[in-house]
N, C-alpha and C positions, 0 to 999 in steps of 0.2 A: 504494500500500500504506500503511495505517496502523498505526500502533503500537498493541498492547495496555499495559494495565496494567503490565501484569507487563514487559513490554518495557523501559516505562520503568525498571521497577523495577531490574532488572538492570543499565541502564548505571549507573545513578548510584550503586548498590551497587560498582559496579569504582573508581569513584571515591572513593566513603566507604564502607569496611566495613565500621566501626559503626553507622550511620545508623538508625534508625527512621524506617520509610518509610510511608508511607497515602497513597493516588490515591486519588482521587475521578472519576467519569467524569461531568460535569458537563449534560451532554447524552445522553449515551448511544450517540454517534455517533463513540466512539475516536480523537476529534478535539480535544477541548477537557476538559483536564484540571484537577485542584487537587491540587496535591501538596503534602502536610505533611512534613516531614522533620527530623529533629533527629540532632544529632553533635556529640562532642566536637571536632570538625574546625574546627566553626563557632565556638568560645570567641576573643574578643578580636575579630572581625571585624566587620567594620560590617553592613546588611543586601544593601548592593550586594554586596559580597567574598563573601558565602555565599550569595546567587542566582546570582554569575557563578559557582563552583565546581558547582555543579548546571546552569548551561546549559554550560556547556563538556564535562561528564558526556553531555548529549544531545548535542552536537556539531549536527553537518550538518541532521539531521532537524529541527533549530529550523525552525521557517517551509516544509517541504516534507513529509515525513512527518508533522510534526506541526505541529498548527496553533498550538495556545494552552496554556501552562503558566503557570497559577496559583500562584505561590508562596507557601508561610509556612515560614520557616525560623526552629529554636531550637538551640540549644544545648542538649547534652547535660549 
């Protein structure tokens, strides 16, 4: 099973509520994403500290439900 969009969308929203979210489906094959994301969450963080906060948001599905997560992360 793979993830949609919106899949993602939701976990990382339980994670950052305010987040301003945008996937991208890079492929078209619900496998290989870009996701833009901004929050006040991410102020003061380095860029590692605000991608580990969005993969820990995906958990498990890193590397088995989903394949590839493109990151760009900003502050809110």
């Amino acid at each position: 099973m793979k993830l949609s969009s919106e899949d993602i969308v939701e976990m990382i929203k339980k994670k950052l509520p305010d987040a301003k979210i945008h996937i991208e489906d890079l492929r078209g094959d619900n496998d290989h994403y870009h996701a833009t994301i901004e929050s006040k969450k991410f102020k003061g963080l380095s860029k590692i500290q605000q991608h580990k906060i969005v993969y820990d948001a995906i958990g498990h599905h890193m590397g088995t439900t989903l394949h590839a997560l493109m990151l760009t992360t900003k502050e809110q």
